[in-house]
Z-matrix of the N, CA and C atoms (Angstrom, degrees):
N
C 1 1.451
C 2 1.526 1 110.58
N 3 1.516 2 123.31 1 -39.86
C 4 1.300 3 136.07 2 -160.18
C 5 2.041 4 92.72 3 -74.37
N 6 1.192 5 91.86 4 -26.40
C 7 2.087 6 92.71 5 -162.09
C 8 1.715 7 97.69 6 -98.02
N 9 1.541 8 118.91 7 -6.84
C 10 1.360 9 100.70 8 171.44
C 11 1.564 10 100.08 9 -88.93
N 12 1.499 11 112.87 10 -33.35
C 13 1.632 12 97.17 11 -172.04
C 14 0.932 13 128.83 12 -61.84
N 15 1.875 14 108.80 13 -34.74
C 16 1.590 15 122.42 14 160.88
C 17 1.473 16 121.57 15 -34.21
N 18 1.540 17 97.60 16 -51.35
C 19 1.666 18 103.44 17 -169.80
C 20 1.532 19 103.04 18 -85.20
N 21 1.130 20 123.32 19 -18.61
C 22 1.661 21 132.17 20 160.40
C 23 1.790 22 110.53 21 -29.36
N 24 1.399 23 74.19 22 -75.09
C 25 1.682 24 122.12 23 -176.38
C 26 2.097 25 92.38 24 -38.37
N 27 1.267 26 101.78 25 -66.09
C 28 1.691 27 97.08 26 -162.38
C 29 0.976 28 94.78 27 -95.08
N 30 1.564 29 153.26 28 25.25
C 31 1.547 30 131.80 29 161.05
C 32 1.361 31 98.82 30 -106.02
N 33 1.121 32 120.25 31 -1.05
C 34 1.988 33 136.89 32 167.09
C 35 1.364 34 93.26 33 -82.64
N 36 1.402 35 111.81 34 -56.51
C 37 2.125 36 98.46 35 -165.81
C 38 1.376 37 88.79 36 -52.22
N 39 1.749 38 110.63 37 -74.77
C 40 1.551 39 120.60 38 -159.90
C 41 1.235 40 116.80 39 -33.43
N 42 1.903 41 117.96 40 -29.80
C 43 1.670 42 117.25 41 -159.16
C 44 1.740 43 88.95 42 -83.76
N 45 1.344 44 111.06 43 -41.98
C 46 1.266 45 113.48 44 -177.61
C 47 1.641 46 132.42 45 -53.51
N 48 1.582 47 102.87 46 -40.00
C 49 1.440 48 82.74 47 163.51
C 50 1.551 49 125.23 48 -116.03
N 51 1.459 50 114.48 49 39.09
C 52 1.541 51 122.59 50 167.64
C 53 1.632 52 102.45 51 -111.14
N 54 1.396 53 136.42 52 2.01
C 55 1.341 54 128.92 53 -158.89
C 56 1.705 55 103.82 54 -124.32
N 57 1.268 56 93.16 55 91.09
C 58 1.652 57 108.09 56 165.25
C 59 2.082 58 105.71 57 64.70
N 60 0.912 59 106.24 58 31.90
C 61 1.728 60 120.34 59 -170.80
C 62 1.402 61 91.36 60 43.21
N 63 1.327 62 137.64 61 23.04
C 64 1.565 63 99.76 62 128.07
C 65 1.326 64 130.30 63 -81.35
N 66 2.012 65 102.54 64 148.78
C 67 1.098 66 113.60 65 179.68
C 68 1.740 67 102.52 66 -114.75
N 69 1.186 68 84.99 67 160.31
C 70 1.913 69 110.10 68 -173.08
C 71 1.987 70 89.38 69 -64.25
N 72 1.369 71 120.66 70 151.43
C 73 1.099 72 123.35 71 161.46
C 74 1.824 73 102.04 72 69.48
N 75 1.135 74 109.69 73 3.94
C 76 1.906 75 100.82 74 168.76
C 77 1.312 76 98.94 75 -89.06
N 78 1.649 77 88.05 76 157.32
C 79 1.804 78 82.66 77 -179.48
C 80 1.736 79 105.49 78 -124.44
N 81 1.547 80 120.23 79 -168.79
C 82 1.508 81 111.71 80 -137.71
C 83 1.392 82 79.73 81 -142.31
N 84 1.436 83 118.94 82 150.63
C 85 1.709 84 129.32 83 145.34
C 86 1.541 85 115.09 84 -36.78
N 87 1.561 86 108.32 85 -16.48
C 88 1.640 87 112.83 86 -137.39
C 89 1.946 88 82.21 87 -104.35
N 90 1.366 89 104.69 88 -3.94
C 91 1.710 90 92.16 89 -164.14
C 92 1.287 91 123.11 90 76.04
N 93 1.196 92 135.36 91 -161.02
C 94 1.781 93 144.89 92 -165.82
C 95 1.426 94 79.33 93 -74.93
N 96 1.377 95 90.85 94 166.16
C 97 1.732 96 121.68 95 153.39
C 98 1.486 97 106.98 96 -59.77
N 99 1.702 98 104.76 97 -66.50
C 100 1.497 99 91.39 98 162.97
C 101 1.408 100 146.32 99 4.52
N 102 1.564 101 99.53 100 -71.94
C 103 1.520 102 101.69 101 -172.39
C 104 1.662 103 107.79 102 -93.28
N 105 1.403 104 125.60 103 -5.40
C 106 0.666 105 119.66 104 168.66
C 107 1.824 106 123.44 105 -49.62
N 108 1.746 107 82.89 106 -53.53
C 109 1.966 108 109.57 107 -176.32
C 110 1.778 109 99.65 108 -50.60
N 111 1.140 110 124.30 109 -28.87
C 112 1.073 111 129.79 110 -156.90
C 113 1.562 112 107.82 111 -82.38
N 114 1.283 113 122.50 112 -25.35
C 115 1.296 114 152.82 113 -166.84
C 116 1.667 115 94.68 114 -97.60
N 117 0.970 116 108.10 115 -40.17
C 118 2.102 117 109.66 116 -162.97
C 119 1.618 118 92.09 117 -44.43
N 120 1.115 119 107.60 118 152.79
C 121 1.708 120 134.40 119 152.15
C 122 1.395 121 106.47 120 -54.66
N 123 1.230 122 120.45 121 139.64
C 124 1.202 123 145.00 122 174.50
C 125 1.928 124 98.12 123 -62.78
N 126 1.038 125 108.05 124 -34.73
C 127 1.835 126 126.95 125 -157.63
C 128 1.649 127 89.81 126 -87.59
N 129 1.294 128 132.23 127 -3.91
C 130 1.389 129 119.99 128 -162.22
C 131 1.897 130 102.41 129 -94.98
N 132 1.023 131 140.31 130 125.59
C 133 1.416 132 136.93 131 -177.72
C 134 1.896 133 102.18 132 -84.54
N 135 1.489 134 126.12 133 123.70
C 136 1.081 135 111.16 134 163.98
C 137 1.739 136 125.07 135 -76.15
N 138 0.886 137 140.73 136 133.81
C 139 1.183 138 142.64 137 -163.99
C 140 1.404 139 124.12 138 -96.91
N 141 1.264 140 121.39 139 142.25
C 142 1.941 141 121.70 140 -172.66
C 143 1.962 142 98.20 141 -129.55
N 144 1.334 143 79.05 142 167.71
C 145 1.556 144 98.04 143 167.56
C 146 1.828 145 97.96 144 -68.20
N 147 1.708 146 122.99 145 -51.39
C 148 0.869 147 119.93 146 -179.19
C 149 1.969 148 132.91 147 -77.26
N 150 1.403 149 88.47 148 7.47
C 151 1.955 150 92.59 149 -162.70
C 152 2.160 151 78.18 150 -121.46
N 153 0.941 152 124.02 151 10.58
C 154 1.203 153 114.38 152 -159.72
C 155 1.905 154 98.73 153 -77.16
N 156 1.618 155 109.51 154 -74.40
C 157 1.408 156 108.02 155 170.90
C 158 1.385 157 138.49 156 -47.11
N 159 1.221 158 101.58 157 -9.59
C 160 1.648 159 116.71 158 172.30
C 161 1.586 160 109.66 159 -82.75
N 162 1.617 161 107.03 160 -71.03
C 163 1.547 162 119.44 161 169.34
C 164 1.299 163 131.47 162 -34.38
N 165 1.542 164 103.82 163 -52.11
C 166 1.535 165 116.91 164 -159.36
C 167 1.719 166 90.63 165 -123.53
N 168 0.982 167 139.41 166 -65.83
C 169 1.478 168 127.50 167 -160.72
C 170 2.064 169 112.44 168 -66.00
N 171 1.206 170 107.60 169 -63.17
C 172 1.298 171 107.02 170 166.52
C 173 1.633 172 118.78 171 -75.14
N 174 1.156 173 120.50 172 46.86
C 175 1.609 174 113.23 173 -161.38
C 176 1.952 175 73.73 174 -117.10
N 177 1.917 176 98.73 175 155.63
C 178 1.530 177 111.38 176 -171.60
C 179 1.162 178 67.92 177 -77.83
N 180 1.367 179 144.47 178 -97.11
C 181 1.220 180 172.24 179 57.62
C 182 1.959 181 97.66 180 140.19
N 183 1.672 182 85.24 181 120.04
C 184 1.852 183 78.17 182 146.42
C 185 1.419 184 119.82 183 -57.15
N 186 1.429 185 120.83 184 147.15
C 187 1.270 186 122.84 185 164.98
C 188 1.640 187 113.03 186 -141.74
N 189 0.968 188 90.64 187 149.20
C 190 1.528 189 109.76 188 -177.08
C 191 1.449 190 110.71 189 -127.27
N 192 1.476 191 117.57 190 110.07
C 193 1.613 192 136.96 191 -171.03
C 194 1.599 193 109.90 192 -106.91
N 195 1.218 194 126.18 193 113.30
C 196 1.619 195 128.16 194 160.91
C 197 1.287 196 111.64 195 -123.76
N 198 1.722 197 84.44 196 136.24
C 199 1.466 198 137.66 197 -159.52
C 200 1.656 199 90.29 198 -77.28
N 201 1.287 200 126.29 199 140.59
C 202 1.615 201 108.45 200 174.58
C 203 1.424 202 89.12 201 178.18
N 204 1.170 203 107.03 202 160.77
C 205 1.751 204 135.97 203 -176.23
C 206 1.651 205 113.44 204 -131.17
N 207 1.277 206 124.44 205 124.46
C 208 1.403 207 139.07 206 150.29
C 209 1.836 208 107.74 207 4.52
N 210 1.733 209 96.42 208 -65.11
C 211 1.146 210 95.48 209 -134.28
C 212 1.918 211 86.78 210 -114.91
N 213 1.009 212 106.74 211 29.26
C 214 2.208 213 118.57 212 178.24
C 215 1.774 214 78.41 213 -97.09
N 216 1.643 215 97.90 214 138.12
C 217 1.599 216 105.86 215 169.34
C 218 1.734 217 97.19 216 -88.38
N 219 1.186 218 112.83 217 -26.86
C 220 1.542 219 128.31 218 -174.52
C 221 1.791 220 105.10 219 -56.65
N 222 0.962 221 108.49 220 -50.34
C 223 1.980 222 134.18 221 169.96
C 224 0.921 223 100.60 222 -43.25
N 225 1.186 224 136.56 223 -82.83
C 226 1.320 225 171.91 224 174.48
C 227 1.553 226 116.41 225 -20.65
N 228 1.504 227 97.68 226 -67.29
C 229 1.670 228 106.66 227 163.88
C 230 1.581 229 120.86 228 -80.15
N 231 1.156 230 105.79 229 -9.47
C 232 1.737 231 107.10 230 157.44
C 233 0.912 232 132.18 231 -91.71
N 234 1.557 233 99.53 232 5.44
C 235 1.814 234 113.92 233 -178.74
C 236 1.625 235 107.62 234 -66.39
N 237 1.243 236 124.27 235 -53.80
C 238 1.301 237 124.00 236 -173.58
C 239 1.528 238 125.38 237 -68.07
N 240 1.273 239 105.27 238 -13.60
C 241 1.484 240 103.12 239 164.66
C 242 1.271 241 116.72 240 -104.00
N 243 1.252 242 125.39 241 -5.82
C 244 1.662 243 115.89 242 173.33
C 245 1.802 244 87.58 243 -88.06
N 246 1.102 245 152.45 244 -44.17
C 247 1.269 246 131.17 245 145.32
C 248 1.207 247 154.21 246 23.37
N 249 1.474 248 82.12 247 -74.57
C 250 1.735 249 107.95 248 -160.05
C 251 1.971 250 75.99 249 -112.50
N 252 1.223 251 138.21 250 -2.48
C 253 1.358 252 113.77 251 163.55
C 254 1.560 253 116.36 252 -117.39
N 255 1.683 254 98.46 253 12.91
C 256 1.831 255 114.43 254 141.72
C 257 1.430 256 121.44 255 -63.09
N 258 1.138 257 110.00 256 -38.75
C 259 1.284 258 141.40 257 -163.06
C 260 1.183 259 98.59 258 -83.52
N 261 1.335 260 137.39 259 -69.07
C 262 1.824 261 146.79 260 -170.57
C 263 1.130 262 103.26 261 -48.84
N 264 1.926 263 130.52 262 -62.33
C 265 1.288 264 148.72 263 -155.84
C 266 1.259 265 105.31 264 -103.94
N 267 1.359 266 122.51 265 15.44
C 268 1.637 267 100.01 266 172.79
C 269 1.367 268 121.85 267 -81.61
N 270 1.623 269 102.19 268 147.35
C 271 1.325 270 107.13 269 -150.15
C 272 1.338 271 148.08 270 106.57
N 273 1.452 272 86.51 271 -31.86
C 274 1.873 273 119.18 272 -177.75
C 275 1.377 274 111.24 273 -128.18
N 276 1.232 275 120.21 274 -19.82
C 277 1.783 276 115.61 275 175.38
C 278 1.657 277 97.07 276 -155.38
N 279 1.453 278 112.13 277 132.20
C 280 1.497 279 117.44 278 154.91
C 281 1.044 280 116.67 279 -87.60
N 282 2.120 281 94.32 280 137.90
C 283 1.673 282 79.68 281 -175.83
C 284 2.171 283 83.74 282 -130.13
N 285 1.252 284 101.60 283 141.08
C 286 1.307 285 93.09 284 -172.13
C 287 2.128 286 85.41 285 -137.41
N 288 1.616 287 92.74 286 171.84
C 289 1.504 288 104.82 287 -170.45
C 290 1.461 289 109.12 288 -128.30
N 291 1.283 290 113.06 289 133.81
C 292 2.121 291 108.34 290 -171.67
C 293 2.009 292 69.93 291 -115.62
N 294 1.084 293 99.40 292 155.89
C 295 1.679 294 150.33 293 168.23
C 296 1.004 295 127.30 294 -82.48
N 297 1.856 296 125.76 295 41.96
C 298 1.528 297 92.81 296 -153.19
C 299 1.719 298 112.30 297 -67.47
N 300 0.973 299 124.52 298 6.39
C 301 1.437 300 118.75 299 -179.13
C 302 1.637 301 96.79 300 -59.17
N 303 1.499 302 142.42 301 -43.08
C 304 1.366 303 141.96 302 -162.59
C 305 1.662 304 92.51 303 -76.82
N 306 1.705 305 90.68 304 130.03
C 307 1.678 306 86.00 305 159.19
C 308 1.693 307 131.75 306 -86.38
N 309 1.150 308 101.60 307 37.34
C 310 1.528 309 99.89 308 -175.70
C 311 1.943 310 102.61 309 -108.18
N 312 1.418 311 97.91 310 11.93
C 313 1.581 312 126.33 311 -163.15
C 314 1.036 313 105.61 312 -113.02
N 315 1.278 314 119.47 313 -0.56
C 316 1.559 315 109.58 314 -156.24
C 317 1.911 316 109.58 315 -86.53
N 318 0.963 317 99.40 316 -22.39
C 319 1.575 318 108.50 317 -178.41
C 320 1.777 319 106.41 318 -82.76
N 321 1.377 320 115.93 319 -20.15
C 322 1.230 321 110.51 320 159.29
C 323 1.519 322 113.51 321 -85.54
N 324 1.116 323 124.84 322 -52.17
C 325 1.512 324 120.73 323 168.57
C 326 1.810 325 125.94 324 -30.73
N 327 1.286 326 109.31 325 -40.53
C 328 1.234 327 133.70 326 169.23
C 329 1.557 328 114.98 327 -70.45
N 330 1.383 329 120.74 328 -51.84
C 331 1.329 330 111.76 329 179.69
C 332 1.895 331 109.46 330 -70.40
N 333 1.324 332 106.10 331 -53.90
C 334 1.424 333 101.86 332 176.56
C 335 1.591 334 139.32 333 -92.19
N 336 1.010 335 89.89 334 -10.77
C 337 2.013 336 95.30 335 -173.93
C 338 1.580 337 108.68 336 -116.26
N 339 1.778 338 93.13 337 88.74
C 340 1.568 339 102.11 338 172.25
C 341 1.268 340 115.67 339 -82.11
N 342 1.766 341 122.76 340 -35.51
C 343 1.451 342 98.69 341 -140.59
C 344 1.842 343 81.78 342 -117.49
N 345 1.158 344 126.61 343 -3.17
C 346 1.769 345 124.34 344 178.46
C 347 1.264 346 95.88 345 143.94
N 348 1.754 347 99.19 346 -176.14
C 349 1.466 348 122.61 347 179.95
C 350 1.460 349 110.61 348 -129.02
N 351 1.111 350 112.01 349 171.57
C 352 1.633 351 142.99 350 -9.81
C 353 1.504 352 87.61 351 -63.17
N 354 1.404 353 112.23 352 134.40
C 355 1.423 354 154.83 353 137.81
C 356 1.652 355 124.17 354 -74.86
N 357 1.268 356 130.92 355 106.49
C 358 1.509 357 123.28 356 177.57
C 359 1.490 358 82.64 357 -115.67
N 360 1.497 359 124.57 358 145.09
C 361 1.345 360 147.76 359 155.74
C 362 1.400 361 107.00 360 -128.64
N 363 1.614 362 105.52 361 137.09
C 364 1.134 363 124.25 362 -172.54
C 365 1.636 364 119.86 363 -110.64
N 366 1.155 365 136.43 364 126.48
C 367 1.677 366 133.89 365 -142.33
C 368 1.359 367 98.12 366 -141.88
N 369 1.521 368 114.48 367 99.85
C 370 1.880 369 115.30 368 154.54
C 371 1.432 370 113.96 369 -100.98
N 372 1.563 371 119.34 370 135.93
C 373 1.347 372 100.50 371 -172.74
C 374 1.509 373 149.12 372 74.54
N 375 1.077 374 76.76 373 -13.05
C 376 2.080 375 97.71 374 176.90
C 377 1.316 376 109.47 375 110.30
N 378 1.550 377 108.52 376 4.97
C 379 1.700 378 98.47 377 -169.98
C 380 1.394 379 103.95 378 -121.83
N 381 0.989 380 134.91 379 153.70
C 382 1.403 381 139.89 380 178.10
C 383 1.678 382 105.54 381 -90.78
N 384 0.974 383 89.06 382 130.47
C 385 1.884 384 110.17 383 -154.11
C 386 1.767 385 99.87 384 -115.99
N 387 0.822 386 127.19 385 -15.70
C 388 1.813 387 139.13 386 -168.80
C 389 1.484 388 134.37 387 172.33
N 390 1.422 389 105.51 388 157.94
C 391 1.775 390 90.51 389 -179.58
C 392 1.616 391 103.46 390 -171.90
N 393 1.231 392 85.85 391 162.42
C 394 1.728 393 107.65 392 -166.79
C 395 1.569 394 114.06 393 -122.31
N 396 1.329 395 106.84 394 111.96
C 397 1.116 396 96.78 395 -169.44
C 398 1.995 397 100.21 396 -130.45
N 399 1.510 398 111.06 397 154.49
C 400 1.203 399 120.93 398 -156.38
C 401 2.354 400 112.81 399 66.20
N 402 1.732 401 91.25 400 177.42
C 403 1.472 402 91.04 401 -178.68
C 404 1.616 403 100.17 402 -89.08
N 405 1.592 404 75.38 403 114.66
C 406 1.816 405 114.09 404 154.00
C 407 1.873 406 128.77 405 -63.63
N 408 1.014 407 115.24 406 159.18
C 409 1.585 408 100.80 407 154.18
C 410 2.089 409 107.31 408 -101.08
N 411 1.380 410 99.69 409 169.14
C 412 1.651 411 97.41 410 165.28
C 413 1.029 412 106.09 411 -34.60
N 414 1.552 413 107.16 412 -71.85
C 415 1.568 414 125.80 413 -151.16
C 416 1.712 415 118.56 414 -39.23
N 417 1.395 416 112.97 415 -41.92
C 418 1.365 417 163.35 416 149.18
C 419 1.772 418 94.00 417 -13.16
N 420 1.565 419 104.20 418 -95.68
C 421 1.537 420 120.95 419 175.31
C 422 1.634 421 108.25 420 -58.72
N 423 1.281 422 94.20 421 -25.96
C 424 2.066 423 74.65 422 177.72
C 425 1.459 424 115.90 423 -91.36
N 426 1.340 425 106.95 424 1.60
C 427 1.750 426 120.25 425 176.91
C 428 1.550 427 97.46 426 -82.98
N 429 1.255 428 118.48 427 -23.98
C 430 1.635 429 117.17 428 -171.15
C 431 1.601 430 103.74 429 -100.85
N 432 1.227 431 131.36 430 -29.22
C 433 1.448 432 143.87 431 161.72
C 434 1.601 433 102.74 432 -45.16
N 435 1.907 434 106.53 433 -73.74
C 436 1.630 435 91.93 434 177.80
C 437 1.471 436 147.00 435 -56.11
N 438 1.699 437 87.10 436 -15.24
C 439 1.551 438 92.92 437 176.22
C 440 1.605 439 117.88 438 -89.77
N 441 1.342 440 118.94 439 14.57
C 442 1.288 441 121.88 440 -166.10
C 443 1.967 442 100.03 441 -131.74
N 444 1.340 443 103.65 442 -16.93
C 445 1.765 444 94.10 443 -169.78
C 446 1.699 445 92.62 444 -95.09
């Protein structure tokens, strides 16, 4: 138990400073992660290594998944528009959020997020159809929404 948290512990430093120059422990206009969560859409699905093939692979539904960390100021300020475009499309597109900061993520972090975060991937059908990577505007992700619903 003591050697996974360790290795927990440093594949968080390591993810932190190779992933889009965010670093672990920078901080954001946006405040904690915390208050961010507090702000989320009711419409937003949180995402697991284990809720992933259910949610996002067998889902009818367009979906739209972002990749994001606590402690990315980049995350953070893209928080409110993946949100508020939970909010726009509900009903018509899922949009849910994986953590890679949690290690129960880590096997999704690994399959999809090579080059940094925030990461948005977009999924019709089980297949990943598009993606957004670095900070976007809405306008941005809802240009990639219409071309996919």
């Amino acid at each position: 138990m003591k050697m996974r948290l360790i290795y927990g512990l440093a594949m968080t430093m390591a993810l932190g400073l190779v992933l889009n120059g965010c670093k672990q422990g920078e901080s954001s206009r946006e405040g904690s992660g915390e208050q961010v969560k507090k702000d989320e859409s009711k419409n937003l699905v949180n995402l697991t290594t284990e809720t992933f093939q259910k949610q996002v692979i067998e889902s009818d539904q367009l979906v739209m998944v972002d990749f994001w960390a606590p402690w990315c100021p980049p995350c953070l300020e893209l928080a409110p528009a993946v949100s508020a475009l939970a909010d726009d499309y509900a009903g018509k597109v899922k949009v849910g959020k994986v953590d890679v900061n949690e290690t129960i993520n880590k096997a999704l972090m690994e399959k999809y997020v090579d080059e940094g975060i925030p990461l948005i991937l977009f999924f019709k059908a089980g297949k990943k159809v598009d993606e957004s990577l670095g900070l976007v505007s809405k306008k941005d992700l809802e240009a990639i929404i219409k071309k996919h619903l």
